[in-house]
N, C-alpha and C positions, 0 to 999 in steps of 0.2 A: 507506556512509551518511555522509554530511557538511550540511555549511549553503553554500550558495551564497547570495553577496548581490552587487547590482551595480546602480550609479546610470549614468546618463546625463546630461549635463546639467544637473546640479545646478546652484542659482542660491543655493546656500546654503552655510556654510564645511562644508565636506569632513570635517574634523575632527571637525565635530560631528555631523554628516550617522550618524557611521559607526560612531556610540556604536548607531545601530537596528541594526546587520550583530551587535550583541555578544545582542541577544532572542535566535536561535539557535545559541547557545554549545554549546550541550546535546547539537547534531547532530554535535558535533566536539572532542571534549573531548581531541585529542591535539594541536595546534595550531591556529594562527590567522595568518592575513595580512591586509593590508590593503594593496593598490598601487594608485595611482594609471596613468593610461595615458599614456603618453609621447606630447607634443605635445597632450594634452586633459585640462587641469588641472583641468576639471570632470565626467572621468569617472573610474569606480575599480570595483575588484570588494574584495568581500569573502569568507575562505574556513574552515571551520571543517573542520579535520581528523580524520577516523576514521582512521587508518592500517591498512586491511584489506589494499590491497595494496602493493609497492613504498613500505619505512618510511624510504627513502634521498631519493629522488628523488619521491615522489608531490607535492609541494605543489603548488597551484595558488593565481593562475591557470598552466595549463601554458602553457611557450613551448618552442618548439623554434628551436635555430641555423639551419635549414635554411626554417624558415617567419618569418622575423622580425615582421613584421606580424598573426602569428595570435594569438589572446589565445585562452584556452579553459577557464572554469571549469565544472564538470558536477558532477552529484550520480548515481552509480548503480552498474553495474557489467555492459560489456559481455563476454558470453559465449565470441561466437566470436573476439575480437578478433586472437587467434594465428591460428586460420583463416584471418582477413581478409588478415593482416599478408602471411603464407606465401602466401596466391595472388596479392598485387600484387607482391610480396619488395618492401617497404615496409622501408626501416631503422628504428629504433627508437632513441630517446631514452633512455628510460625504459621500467620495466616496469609502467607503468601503464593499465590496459586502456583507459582515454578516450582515450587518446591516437592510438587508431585513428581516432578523430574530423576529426583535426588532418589527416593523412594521406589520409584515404576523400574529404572535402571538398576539398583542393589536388586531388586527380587526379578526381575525378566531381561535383564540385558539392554544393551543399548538401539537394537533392531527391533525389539518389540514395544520398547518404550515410546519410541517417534511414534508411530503405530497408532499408540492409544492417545496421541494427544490431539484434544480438540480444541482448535483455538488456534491464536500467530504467534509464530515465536523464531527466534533468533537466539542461537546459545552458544555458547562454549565450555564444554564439560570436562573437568581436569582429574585424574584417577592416579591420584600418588602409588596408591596401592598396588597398581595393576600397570603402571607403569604406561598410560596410557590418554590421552587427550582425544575429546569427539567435537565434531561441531554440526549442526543441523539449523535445517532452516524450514518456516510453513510452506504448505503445496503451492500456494500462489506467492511467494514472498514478498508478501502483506509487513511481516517486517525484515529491515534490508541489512544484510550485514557482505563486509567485501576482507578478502584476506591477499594476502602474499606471502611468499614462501620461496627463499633463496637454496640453492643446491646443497650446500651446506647443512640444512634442515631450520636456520632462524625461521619463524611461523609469527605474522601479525597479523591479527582480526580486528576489524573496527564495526562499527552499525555505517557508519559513511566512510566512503575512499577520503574525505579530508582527514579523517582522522588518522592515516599512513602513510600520503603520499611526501611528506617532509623527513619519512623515517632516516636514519641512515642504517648499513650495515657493508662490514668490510668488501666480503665478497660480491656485492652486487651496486653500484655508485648511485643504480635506481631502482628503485624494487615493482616487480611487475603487479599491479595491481590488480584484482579483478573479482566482480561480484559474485558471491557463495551461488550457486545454482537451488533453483526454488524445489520444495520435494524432496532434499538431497540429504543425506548423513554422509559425515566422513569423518573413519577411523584414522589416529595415527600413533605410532608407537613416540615414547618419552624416553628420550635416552638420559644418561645418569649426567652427563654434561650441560644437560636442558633443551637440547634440541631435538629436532623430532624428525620425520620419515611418516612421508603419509602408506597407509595400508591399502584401502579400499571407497571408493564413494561409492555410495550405493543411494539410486532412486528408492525412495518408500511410499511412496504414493503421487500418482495420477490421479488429474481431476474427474474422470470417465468412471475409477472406480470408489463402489460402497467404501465408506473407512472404515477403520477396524474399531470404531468405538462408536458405533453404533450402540450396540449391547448397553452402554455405560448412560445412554440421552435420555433414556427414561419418557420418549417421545410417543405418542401414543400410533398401534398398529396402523400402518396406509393403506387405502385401498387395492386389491390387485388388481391390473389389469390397466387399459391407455381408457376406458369408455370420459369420455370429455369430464363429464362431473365428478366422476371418479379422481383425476386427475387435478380438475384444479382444485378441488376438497384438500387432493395432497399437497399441494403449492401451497393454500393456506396455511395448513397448518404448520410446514416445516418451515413456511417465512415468518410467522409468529415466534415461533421457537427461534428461529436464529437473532432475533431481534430480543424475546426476554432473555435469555442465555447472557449478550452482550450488556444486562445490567450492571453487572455484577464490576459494581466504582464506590468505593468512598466518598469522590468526590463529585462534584456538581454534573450531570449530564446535558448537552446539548446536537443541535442537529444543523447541519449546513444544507440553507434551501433554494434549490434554482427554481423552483418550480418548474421543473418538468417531470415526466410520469416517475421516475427512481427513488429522485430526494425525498416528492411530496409522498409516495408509500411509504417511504422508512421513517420521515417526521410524522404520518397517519396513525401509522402502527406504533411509531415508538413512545408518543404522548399518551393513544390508549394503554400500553403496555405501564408506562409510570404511574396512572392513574389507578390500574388495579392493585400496582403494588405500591400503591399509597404513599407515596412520594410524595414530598411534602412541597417541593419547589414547584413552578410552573416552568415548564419545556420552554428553554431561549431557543426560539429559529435564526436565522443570520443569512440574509441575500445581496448579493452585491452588485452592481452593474452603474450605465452612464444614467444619464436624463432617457426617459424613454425606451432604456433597457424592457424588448419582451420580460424576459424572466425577472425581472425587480416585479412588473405586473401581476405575473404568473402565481409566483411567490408570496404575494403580499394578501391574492383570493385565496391561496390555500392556508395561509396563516389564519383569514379571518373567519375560514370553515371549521377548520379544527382546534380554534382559540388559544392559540399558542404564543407566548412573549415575543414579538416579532422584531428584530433588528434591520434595518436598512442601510449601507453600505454605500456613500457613493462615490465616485472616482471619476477621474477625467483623463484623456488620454497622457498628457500630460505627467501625471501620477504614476499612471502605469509603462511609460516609457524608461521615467525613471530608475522604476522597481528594477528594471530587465537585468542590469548587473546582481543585483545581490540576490534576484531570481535562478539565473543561471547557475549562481556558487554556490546554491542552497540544493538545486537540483542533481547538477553532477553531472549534465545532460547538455546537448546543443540539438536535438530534436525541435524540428521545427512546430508540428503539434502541440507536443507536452512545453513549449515554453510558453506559447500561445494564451492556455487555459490555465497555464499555473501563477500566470499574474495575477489575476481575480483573486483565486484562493489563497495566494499567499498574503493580497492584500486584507481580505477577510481575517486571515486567522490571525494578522496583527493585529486586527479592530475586536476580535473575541478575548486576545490575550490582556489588550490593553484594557478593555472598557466591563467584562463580565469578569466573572469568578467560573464560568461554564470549563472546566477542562477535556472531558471527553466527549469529541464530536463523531456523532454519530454521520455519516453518509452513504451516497450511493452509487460509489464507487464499482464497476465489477459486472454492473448491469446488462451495458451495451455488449462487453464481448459473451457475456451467457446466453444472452435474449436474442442477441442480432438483433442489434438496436441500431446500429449503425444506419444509414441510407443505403450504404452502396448493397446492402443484401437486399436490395429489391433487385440488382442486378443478378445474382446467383444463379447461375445456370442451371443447377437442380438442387434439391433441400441436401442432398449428400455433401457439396462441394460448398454447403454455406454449413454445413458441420462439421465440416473440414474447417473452415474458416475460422469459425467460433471459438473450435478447440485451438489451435492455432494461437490465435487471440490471447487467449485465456492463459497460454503458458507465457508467453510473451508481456502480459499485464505487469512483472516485476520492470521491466524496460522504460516502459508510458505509465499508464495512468493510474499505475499502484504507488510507481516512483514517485509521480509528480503530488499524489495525495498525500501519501508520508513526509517531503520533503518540505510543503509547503506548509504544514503543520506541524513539521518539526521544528522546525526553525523558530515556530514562538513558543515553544515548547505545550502543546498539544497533543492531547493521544487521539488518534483516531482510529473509529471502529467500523468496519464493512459488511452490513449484514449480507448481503448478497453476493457474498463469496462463502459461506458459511458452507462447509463441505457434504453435509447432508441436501444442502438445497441445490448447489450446485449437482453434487452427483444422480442425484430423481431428475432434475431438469435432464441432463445430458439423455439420460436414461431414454426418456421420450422418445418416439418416432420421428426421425428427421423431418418429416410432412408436418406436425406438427407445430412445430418450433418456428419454419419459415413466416416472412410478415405476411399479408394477408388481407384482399378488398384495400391494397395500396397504402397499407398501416403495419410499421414496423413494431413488434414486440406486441404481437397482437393476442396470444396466450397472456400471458402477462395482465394484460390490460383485459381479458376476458374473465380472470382468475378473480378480480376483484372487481367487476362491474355491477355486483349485486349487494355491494359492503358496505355502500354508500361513506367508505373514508375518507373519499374527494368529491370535487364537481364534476358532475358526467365532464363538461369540458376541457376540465385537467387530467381526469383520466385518458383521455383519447389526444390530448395536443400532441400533436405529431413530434419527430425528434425535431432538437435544436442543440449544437454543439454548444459545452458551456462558454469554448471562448468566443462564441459569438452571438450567443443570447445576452450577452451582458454587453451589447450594443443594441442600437437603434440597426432594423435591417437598413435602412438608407444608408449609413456609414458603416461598414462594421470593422471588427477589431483588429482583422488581417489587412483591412486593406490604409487603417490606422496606422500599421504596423509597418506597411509595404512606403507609404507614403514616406515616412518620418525615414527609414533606411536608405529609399533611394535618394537622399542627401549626403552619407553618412558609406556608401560604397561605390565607387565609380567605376567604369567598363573598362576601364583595363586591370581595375583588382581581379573582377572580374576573368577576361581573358588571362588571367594566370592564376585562375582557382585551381585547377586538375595540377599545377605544379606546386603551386604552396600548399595546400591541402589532395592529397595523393589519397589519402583514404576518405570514404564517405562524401569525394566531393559536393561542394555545392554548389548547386543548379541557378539558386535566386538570390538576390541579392538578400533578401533576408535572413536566407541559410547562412550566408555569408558572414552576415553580421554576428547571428548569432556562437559561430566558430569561433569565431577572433577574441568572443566574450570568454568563450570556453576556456580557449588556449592559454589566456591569459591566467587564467587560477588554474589550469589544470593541462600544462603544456604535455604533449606528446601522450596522450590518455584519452586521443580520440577512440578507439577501441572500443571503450567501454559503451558505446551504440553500435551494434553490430548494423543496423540499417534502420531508416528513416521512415517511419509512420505511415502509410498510404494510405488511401481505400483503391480495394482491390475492386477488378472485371470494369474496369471506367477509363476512360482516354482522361483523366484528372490530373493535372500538373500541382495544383493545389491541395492540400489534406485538407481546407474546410468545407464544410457538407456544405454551404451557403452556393457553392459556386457549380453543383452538382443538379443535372435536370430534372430530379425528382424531388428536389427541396425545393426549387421554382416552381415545380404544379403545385404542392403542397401548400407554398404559401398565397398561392393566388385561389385555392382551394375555398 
């Protein structure tokens, strides 16, 4: 986890240009650079250091002796890159995994190189030689990078819009800002002045399909065929592997626990996972919630099943109303949802940053939109139209609830890691017959929970506790956090702001006063950049005014269940 920043053709002094690359500080609080490009005094990258791997040699932008014209700043971390490395016998620089980048691109181009990369990443690839600059982003963009681009061809990339949106340039007084599209490469030519002209974006990969580095996983043969045990034999094993794959840290690992069915699999598998590979620390878990909080509960039996170093978390609403300002600027969002759930976590990843040495958090992110974990797909009118959903979901995850994982873990400068977006697992799940996949005897992500019923990783009754949204397991159900939230706002916006919402805000109006609130918070750091929410979080097939599943009639039988 780091900050990537990098101008193109500035028409503006550089110096000061580069005070915007220090907005995400946060993503990189073990160093910093700032280089100019040789022979284009008006380009430069910006680099914010997490030292997860290689604390010797990792800086960038990475150069290698043998590529002198390649520049390569990335934000992520690829998986198989030893794999890669060992089947081309690629020499190596440094031990730092992006660097298979530098390599994969000189000997197969820039189309086949995205291709074979397994893992997140976020790049910016500079080709003196060839007179040519790339940028790419992962299929789920797990990590976020946002650019602008005036007519003139000036090109700014950041990992967050804060780190652009103060930019100046002549031609443009504001620059349009807007997030890289996930699965994406785009070409653009380098002209000799330093500015550029985009060529072509091209999608390289959907979640639906095999990646192309398969061949490189070294994952052992799946069973053919859907027969049930067949099947979840292959769920095992490729959620195994996507969890040991994600070892691969210098530094301390830890895992973020709600106790519900995602987290406690990923803290189940990932503690046995360190244990084989003789890890010498004990696995810190980390839960957070009120007095009473379900999930503080939940969390605290699965800590003391799987004997994991457990941290306890607690907050009052109080606390979390506060956060909501430097929640919203950390996120980049006024999504009524993702600000909801991103209070907790960002209150957590302070309390990890502050109080542990744990840097990369494991979670379980990526779940609900794979699994139809959500409630409202009990509603589904046939397994086709909740596969629709899913996938839907799933492209959409850079928006919500990849945004609000990254962000709120970036901020205290935290790497986080997702196994259940892991592209092999994803794409076998998707694979499945739609009948499959659907919840099932009134239990959503009921595959899932059958996949490991015989594992004994958790308590039968954590394996099966039905869903609970994280922003509202981290309340008591009597009170819960939206309505905490609804409470303390309608102080704070009156009905006649109200009656002239659709005029002050014209795009994405909002409906509730809380929406409300949360706009005004937006606006204020990030005026006239409503945009970047193309539309606001529902559950779909429900008469639902509310996005929390609390308020939904199959979370009511479930809890009186």
């Amino acid at each position: 986890m780091c900050g990537i920043w990098a101008l193109f053709g500035s028409d503006d002094c550089l110096s000061v240009q580069c005070l915007s690359a220090m907005k995400v500080a946060h993503r990189g609080p073990d160093a910093f650079r700032f280089e100019n490009v040789n022979d284009y005094t008006n380009c430069c990258f910006g680099f914010h250091r997490l030292a997860v791997v290689d604390p010797l040699f990792g800086m960038q932008p990475i150069r290698l002796r043998k590529y002198p014209s390649l520049w390569l700043c990335y934000n992520g971390e690829i998986y198989n890159h030893r794999a890669v490395q060992q089947h081309f016998e690629f020499e190596y620089q440094t031990n730092v995994d992006g660097e298979i980048i530098l390599h994969l691109y000189n000997k197969v181009g820039i189309e086949q190189a995205v291709r074979m990369l397994d893992g997140v990443f976020a790049f910016i690839l500079l080709d003196t030689a060839n007179k040519k600059v790339f940028l790419g982003r992962d299929t789920y963009g797990v990590r976020p990078m946002f650019r602008a681009m005036t007519e003139d061809g000036f090109l700014a990339v950041c990992s967050e819009a804060k780190g652009l949106v103060t930019l100046k340039h002549s031609t443009a007084p504001v620059l349009q800002v807007e997030p890289f599209p996930p699965g994406h490469y785009e070409v653009l030519d380098l002209k000799p002045n330093g500015k550029v002209t985009s060529v072509e974006m091209v999608k390289f990969h959907q979640c639906t399909d095999e990646p192309a580095h398969v061949c490189y996983d070294g994952v052992e043969k799946l069973s053919p065929g859907f027969e049930i045990e067949n099947v979840k034999n292959n769920l095992r094993i490729l959620f195994n592997n996507a969890i040991k794959k994600r070892l691969m840290t210098d530094r301390r690992i830890g895992c973020l626990l709600s106790g519900g069915l995602d987290s406690s699999l990923v803290a189940a598998t990932l503690l046995k996972q360190l244990k084989e590979a003789k890890v010498k620390y004990p696995l810190q878990t980390f839960a957070i919630g009120m007095e009473d909080s379900p999930d503080l509960l939940a969390a605290r039996k699965v800590a003391n099943y799987i004997g994991s170093e457990h941290h306890e978390v607690l907050f009052n609403s109080e606390e979390g109303i506060q956060a909501l300002d430097e929640v919203i600027f950390s996120l980049e969002t006024y999504d009524i949802t993702t600000v909801r759930a991103s209070v907790g976590m960002y209150l957590v990843s302070k309390y990890v940053r502050k109080n542990t040495d744990s840097v990369v958090i494991f979670s379980g992110e990526g779940s609900d939109e794979l699994t139809q974990g959500y409630i409202y797909f009990h509603k589904a009118p046939s397994p086709e139209k909740a596969e629709e959903e899913s996938q839907r979901l799933l492209k959409e995850l850079y928006l919500f609830d990849v945004l609000r994982a990254d962000r709120t873990t970036a901020a205290h400068g935290l790497e986080l890691r997702v196994p259940f977006l892991d592209h092999r697992f994803t794409s076998y799940y998707l694979s499945l017959p739609p009948e499959m996949r659907i919840p099932k005897n009134g239990i959503e992500k009921h595959l899932l929970r059958e996949t490991f019923a015989d594992s004994k990783l958790l308590p039968k009754d954590i394996l099966w506790r039905p869903k609970e949204a994280f922003s509202d397991g981290i309340t008591s159900v009597k009170n819960s956090w939206f309505k905490i939230l609804q409470d303390f706002v309608e102080h704070q916006v009156d009905d006649a702001m109200m009656a002239a919402a659709a005029q002050t805000f014209p795009f994405n109006t909002p409906k509730t006063k809380e929406g409300y609130y949360y706009r005004q918070i937006f606006e204020r750091h990030y005026p006239g950049r409503a945009g970047w929410l193309t539309h606001y979080w529902m559950p779909k097939w429900t008469n639902a005014t509310d996005p929390s599943a609390r308020t939904l009639t199959h979370y009511k039988s479930a809890t009186k269940a």
